[in-house]
C-alpha positions in Angstrom: 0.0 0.0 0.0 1.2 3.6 -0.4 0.8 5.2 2.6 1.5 8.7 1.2 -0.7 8.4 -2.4 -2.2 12.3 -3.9 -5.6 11.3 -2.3 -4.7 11.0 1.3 -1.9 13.7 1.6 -2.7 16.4 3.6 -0.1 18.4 1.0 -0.4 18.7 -2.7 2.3 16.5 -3.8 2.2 17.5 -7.2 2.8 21.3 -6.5 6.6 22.1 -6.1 5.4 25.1 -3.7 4.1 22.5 -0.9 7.3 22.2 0.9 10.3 24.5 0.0 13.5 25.5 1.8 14.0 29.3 2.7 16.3 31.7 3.5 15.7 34.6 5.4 18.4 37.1 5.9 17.8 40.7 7.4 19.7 43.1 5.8 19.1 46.2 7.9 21.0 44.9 10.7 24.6 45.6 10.8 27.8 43.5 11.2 28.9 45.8 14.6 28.0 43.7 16.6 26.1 46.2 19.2 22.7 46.2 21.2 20.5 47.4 17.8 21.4 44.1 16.7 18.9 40.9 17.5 21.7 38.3 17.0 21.5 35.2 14.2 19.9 36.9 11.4 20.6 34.8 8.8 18.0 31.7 9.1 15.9 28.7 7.2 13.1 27.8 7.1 10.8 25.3 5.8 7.7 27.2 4.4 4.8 24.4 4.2 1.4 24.9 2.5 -1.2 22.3 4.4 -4.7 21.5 2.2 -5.8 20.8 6.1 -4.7 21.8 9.6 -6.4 22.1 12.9 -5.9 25.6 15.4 -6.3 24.4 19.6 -8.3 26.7 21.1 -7.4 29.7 23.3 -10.0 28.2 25.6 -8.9 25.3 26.0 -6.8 25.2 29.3 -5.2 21.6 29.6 -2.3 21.1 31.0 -0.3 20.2 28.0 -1.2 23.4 26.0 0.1 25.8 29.1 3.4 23.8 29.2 4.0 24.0 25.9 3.5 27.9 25.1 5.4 28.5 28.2 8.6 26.1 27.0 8.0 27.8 23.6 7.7 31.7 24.8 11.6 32.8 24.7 12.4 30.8 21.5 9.6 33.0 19.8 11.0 36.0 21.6 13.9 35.7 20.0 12.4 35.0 16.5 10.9 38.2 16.5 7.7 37.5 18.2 8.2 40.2 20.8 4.8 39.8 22.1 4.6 36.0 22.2 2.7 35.0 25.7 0.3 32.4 26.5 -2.5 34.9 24.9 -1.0 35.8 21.5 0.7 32.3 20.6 -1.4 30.0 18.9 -1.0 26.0 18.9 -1.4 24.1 15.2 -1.6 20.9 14.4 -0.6 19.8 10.8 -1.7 15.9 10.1 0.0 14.5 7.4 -3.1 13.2 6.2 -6.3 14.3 5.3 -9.5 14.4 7.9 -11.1 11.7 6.2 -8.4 9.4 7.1 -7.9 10.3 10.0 -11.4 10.1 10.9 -11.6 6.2 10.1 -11.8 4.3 13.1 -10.5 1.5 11.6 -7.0 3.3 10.8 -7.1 5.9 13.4 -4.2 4.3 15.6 -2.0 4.1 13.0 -2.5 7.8 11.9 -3.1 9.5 15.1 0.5 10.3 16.1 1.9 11.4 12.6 1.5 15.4 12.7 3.8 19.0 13.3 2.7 20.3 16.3 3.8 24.2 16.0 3.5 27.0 18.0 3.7 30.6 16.8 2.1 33.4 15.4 -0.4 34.2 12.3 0.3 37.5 12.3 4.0 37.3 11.8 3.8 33.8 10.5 6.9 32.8 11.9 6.5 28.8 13.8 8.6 26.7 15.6 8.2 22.7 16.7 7.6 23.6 20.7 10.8 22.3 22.8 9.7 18.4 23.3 6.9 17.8 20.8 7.3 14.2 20.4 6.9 13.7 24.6 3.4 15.9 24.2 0.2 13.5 24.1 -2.0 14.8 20.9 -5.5 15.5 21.1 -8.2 13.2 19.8 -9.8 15.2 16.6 -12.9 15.2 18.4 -11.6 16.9 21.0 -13.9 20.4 21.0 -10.5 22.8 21.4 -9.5 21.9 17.8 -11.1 23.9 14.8 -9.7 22.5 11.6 -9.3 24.5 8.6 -9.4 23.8 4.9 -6.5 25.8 3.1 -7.5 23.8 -0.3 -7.8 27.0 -2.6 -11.1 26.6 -3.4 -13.3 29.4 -1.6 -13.0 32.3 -3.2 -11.3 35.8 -2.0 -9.6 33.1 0.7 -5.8 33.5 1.0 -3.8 29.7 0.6 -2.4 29.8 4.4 1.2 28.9 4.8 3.7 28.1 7.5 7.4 29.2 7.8 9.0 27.0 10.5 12.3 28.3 11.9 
């Protein structure tokens, strides 16, 4: 069986734009090495483009969310997010397959643990894999604190949502 075929991808594997390598360099910052300077600015990231992913709600208060904004806060600091706090981060979860899939009871043990968890910020779009991810527990998909999102390119005057991950 292949596990990854163009049906049950969660990413478009016939668009060379789904997964690309970046690199991000600021050139306004100096080489004089003085306190205007935010340190490593030359950086890569991956920039993915999900069809699906799910957002964990700011409601939701389990313990695994709160420890894992506050173990991600001063990485995202130091990316740039200068107001990253338990209130402005957001938690996503990218599956590497689609709902459908994952929403098969027969299957679902098999699927279940195979997605990026990333924390970070819409706004900026800048997202890091949280300090840890693999010991974190994932949700269920019915769990009510996840809302998933279709980023398939077919609703109109919708932008195609994608994630750079430092």
């Amino acid at each position: 069986m292949h596990i990854m075929s163009h049906f049950s991808s969660n990413f478009d594997l016939f668009d060379t734009s789904t997964m690309m390598l970046h690199h991000y360099h600021d050139d306004d910052n100096d080489d004089d090495e003085d306190e205007d300077d935010e340190g490593d600015t030359n950086r890569y990231y991956l920039r993915l483009t999900p069809i699906e992913y799910y957002v964990v709600s700011h409601d939701s208060d389990p313990a695994t969310r709160v420890h894992m904004l506050t173990d991600s806060i001063p990485l995202c600091k130091r990316l740039g997010i200068d107001d990253a706090s338990m209130e402005r981060l957001d938690i996503v979860l990218i599956p590497a397959f689609r709902s459908y899939i994952l929403q098969s009871s027969d299957i679902e043990p098999y699927y279940q643990p195979h997605f990026f968890i990333l924390v970070g910020c819409f706004a900026k779009n800048k997202w890091i894999l949280p300090p840890s991810s693999h010991t974190y527990s994932y949700p269920k998909l019915e769990d009510d604190s996840l809302q998933l999102h279709m980023n398939d390119g077919e609703e109109k005057n919708k932008p195609v949502v994608v994630f750079d991950i430092y």
